[in-house]
Backbone as XML, in Angstrom:
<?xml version="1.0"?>
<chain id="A" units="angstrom">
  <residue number="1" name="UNK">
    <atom name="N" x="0.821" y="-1.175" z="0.000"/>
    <atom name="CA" x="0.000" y="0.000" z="0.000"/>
    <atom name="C" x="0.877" y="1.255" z="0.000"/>
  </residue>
  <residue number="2" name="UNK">
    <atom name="N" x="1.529" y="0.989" z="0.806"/>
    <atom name="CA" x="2.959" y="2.556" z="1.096"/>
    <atom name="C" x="3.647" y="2.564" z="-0.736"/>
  </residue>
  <residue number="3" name="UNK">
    <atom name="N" x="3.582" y="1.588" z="-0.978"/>
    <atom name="CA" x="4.336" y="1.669" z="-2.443"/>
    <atom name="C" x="3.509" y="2.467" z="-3.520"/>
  </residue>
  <residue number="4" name="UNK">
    <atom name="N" x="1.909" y="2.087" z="-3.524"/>
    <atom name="CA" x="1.084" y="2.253" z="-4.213"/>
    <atom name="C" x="0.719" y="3.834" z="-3.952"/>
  </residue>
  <residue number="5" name="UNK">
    <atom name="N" x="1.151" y="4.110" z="-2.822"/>
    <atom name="CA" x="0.663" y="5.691" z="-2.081"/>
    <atom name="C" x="1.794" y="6.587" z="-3.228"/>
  </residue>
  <residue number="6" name="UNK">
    <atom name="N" x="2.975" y="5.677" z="-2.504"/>
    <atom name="CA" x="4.129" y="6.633" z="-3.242"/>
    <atom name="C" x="3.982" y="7.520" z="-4.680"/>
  </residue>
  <residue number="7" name="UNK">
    <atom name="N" x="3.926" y="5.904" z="-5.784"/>
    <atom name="CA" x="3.734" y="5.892" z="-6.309"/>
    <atom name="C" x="2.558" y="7.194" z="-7.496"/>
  </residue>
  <residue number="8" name="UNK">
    <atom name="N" x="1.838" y="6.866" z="-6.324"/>
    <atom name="CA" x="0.400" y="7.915" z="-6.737"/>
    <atom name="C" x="0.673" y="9.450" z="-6.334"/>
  </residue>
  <residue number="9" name="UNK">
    <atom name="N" x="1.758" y="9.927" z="-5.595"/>
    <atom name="CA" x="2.090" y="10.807" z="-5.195"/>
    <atom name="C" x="2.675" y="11.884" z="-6.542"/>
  </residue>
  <residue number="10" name="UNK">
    <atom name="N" x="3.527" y="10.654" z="-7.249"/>
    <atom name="CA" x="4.255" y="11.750" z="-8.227"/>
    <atom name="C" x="3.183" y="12.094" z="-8.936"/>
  </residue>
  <residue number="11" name="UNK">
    <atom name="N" x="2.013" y="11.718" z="-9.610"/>
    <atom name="CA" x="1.507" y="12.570" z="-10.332"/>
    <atom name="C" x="0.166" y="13.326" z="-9.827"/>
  </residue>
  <residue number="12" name="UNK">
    <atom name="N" x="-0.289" y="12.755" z="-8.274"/>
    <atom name="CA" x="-1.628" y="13.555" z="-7.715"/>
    <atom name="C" x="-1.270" y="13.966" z="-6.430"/>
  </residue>
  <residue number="13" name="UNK">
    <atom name="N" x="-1.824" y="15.339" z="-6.509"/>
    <atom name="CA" x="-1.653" y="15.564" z="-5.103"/>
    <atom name="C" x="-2.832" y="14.726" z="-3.981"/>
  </residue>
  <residue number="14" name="UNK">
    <atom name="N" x="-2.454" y="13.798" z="-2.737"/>
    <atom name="CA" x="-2.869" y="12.926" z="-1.989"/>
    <atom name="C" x="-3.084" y="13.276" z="-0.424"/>
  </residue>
  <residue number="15" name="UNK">
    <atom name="N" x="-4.014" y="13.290" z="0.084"/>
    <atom name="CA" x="-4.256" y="13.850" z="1.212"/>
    <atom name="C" x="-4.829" y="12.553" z="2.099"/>
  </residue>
  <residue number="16" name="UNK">
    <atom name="N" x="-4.667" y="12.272" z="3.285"/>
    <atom name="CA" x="-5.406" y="10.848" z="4.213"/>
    <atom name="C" x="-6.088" y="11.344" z="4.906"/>
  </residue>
  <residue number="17" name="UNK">
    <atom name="N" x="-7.832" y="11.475" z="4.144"/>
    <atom name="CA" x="-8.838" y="11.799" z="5.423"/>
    <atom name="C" x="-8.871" y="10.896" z="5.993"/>
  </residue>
  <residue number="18" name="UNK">
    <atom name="N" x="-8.466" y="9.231" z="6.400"/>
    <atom name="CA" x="-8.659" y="8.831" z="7.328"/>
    <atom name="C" x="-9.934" y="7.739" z="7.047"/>
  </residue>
  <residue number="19" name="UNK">
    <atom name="N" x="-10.666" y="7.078" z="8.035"/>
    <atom name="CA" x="-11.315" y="5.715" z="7.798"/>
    <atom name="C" x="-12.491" y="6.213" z="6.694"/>
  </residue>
  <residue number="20" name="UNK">
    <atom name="N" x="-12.651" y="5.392" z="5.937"/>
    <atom name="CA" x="-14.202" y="5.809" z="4.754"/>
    <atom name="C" x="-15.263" y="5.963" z="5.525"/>
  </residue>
  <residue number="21" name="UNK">
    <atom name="N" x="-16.193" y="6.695" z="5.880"/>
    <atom name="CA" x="-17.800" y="7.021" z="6.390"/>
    <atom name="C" x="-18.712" y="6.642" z="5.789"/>
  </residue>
  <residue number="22" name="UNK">
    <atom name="N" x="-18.536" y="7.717" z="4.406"/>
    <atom name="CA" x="-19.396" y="7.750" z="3.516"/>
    <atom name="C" x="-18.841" y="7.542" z="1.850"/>
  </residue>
  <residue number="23" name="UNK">
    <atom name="N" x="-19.752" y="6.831" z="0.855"/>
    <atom name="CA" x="-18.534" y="6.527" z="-0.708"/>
    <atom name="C" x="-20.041" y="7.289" z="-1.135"/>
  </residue>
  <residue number="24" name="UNK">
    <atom name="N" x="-20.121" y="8.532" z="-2.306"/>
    <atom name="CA" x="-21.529" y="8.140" z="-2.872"/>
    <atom name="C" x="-22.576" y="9.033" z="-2.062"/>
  </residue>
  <residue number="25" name="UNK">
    <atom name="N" x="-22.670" y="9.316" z="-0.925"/>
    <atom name="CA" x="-23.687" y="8.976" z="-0.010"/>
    <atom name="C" x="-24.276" y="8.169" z="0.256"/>
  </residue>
  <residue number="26" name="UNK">
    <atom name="N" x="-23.410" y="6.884" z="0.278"/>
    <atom name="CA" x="-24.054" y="5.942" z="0.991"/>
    <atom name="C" x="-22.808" y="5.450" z="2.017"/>
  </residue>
  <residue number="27" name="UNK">
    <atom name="N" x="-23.569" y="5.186" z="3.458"/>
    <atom name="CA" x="-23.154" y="5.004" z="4.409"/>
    <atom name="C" x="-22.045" y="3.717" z="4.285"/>
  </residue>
  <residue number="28" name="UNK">
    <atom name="N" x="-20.849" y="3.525" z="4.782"/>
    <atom name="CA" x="-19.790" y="2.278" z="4.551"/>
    <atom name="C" x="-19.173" y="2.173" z="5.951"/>
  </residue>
  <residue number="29" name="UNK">
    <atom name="N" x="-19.421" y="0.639" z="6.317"/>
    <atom name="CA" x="-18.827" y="0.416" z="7.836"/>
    <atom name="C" x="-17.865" y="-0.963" z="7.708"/>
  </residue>
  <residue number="30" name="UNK">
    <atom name="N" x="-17.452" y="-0.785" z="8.412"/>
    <atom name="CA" x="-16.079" y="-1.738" z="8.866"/>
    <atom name="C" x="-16.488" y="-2.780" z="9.212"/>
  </residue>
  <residue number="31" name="UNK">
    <atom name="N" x="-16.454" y="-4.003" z="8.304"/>
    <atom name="CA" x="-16.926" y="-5.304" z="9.716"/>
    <atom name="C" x="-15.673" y="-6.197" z="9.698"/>
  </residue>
  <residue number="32" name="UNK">
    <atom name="N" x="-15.742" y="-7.330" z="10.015"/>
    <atom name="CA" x="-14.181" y="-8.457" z="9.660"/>
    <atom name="C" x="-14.295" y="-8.930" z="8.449"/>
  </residue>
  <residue number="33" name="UNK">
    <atom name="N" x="-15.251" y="-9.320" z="7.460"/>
    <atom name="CA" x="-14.927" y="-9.506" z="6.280"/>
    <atom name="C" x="-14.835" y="-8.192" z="5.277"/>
  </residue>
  <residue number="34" name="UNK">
    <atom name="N" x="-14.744" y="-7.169" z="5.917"/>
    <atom name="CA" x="-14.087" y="-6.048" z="5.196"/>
    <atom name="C" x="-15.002" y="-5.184" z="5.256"/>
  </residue>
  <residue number="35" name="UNK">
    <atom name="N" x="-15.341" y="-4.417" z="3.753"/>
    <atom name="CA" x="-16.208" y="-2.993" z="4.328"/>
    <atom name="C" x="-17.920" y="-3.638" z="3.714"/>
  </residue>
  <residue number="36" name="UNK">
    <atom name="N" x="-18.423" y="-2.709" z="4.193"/>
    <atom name="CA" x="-20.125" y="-2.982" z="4.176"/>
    <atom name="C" x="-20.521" y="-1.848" z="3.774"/>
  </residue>
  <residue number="37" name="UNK">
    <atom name="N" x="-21.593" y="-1.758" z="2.669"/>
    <atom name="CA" x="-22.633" y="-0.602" z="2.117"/>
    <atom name="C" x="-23.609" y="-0.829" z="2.304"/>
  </residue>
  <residue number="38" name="UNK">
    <atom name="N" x="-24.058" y="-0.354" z="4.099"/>
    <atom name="CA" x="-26.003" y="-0.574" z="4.540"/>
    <atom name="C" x="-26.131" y="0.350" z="3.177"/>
  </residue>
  <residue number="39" name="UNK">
    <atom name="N" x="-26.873" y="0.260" z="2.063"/>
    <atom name="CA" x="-27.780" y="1.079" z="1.939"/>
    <atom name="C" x="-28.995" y="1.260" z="2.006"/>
  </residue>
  <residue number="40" name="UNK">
    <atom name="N" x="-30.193" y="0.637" z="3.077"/>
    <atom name="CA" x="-31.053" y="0.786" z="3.391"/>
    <atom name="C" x="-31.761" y="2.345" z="3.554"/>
  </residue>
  <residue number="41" name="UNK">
    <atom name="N" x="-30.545" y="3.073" z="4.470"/>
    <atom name="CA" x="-30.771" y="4.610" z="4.643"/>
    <atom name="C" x="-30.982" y="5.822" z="3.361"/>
  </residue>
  <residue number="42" name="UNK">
    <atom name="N" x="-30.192" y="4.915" z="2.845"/>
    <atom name="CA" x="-30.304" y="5.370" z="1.234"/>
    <atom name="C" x="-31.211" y="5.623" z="0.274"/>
  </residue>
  <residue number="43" name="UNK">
    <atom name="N" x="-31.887" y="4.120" z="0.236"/>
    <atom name="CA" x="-32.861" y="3.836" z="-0.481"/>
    <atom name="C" x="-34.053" y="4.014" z="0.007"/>
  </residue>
  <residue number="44" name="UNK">
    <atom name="N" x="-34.115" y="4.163" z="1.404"/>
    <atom name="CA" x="-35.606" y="4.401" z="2.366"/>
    <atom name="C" x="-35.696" y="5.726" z="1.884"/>
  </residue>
  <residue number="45" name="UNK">
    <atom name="N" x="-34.805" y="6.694" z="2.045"/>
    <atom name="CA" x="-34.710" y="8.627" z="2.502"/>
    <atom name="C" x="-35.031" y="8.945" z="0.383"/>
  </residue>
  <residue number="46" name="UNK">
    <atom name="N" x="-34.416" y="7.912" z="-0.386"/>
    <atom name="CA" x="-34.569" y="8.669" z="-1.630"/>
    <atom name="C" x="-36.219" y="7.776" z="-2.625"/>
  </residue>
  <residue number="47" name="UNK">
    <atom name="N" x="-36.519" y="7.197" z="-1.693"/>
    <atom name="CA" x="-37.717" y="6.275" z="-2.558"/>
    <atom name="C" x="-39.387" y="6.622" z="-1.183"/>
  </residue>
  <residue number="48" name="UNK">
    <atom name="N" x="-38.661" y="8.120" z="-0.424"/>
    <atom name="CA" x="-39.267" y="8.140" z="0.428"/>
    <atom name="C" x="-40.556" y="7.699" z="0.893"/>
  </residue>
  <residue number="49" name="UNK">
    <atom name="N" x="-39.570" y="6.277" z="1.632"/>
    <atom name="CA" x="-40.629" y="5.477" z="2.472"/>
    <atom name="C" x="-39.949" y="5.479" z="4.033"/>
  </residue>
  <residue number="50" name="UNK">
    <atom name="N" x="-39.519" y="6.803" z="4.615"/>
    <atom name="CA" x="-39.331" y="6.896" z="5.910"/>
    <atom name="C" x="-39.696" y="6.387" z="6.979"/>
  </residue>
  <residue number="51" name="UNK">
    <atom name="N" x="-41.494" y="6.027" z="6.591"/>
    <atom name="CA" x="-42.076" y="5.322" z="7.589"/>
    <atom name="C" x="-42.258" y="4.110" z="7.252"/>
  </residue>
  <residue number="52" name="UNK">
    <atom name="N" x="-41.547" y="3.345" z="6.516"/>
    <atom name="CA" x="-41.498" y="1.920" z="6.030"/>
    <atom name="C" x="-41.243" y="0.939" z="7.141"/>
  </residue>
  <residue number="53" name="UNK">
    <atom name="N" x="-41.523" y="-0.387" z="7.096"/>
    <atom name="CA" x="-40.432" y="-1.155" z="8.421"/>
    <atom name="C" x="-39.781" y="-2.026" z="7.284"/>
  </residue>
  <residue number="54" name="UNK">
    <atom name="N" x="-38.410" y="-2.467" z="7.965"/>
    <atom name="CA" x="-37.087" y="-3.105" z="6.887"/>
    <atom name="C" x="-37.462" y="-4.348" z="7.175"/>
  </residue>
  <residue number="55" name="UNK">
    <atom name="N" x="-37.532" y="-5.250" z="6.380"/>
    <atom name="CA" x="-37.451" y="-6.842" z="6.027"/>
    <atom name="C" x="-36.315" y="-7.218" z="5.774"/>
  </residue>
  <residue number="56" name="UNK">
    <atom name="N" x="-35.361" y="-8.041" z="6.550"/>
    <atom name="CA" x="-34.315" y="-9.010" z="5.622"/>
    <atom name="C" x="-34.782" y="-9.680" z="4.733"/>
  </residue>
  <residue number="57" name="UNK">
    <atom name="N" x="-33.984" y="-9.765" z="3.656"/>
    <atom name="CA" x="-34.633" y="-10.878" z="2.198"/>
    <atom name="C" x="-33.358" y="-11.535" z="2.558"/>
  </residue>
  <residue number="58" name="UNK">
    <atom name="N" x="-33.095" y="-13.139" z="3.192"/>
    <atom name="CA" x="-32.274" y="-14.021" z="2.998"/>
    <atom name="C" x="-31.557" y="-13.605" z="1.621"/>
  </residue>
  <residue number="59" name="UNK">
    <atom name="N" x="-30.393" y="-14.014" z="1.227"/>
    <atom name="CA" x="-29.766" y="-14.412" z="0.299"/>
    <atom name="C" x="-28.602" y="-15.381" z="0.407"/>
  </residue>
  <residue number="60" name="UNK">
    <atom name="N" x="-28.854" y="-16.605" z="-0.453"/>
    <atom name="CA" x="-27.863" y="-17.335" z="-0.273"/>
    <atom name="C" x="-26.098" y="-16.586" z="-0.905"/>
  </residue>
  <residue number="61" name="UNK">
    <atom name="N" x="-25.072" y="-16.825" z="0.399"/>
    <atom name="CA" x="-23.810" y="-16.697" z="-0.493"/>
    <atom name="C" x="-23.146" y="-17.925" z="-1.212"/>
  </residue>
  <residue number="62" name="UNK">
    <atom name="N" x="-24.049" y="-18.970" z="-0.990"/>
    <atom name="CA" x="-22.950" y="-19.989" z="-1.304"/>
    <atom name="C" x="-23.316" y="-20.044" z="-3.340"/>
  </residue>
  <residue number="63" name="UNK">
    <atom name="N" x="-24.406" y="-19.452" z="-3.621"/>
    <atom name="CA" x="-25.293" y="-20.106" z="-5.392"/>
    <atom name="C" x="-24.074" y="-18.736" z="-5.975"/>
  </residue>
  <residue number="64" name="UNK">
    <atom name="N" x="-23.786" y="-19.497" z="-7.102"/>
    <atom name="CA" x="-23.396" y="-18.937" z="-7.945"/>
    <atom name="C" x="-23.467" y="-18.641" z="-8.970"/>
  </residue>
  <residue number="65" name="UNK">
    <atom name="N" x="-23.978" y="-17.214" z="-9.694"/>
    <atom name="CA" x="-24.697" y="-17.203" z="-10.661"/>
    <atom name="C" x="-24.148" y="-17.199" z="-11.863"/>
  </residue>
  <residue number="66" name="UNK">
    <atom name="N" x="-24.648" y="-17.772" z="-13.457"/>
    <atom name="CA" x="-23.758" y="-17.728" z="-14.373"/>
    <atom name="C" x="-24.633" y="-17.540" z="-15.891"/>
  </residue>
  <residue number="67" name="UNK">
    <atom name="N" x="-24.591" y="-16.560" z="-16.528"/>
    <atom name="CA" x="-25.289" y="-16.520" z="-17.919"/>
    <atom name="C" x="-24.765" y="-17.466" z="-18.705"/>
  </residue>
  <residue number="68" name="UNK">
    <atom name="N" x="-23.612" y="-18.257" z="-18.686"/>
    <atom name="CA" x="-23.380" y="-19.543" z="-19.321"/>
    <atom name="C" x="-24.173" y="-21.024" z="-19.315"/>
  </residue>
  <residue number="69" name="UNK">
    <atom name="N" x="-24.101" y="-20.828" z="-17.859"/>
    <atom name="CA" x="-24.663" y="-22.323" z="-17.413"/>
    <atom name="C" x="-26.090" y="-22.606" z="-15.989"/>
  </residue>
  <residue number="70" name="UNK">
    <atom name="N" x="-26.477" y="-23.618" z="-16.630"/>
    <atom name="CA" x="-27.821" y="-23.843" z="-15.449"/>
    <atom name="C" x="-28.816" y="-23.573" z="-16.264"/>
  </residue>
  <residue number="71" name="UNK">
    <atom name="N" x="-29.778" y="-23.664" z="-15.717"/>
    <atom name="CA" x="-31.230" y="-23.770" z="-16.509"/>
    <atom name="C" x="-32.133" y="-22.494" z="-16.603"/>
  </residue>
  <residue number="72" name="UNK">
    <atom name="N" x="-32.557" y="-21.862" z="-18.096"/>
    <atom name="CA" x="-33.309" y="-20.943" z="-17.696"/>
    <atom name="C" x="-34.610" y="-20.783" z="-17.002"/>
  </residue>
  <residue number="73" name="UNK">
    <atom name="N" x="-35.143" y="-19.704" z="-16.563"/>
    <atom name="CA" x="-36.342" y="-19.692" z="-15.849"/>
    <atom name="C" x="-37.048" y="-19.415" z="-17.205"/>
  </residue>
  <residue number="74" name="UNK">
    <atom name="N" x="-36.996" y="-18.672" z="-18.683"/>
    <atom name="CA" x="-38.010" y="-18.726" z="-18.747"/>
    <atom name="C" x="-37.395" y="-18.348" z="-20.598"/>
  </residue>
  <residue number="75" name="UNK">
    <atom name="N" x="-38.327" y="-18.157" z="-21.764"/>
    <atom name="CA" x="-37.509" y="-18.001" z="-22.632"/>
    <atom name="C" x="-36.778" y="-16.846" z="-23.181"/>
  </residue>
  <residue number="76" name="UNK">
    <atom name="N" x="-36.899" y="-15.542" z="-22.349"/>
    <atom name="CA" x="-36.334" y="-15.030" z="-22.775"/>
    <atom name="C" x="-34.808" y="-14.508" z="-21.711"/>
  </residue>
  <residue number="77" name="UNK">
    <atom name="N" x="-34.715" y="-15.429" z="-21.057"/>
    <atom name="CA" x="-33.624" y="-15.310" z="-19.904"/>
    <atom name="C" x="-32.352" y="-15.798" z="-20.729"/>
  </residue>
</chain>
């Protein structure tokens, strides 16, 4: 990373605000598998449904999706 900083130095000027908050306006937090984009806050405040209540929708991580292979759902998929 120190190399890559360097590096980026000769031709931009580079400043370290320090941990990411916000990318976008959308909110980005720190967890152990790295960074996270709730955008719930996002999408509630700009599709204003403020007074909405949030549902998790499961999603599997393990399916892997592929326009090559597996079966379509339907004919124009």
């Amino acid at each position: 990373m120190a190399s890559l900083l360097k590096d980026l130095e000769k031709d931009f000027a580079l400043k370290d605000l320090g941990d990411l908050h916000y990318f976008v306006g959308i909110e980005v937090k720190k967890s152990s598998d790295g960074l996270v984009m709730p955008h719930e806050r996002y999408t509630v405040k700009h599709a204003g449904m403020e007074r909405s209540k949030l549902v998790e929708t499961p999603l599997s991580v393990s399916e892997k999706l592929s326009i090559a292979e597996g079966t379509s759902l339907g004919p124009e998929d």
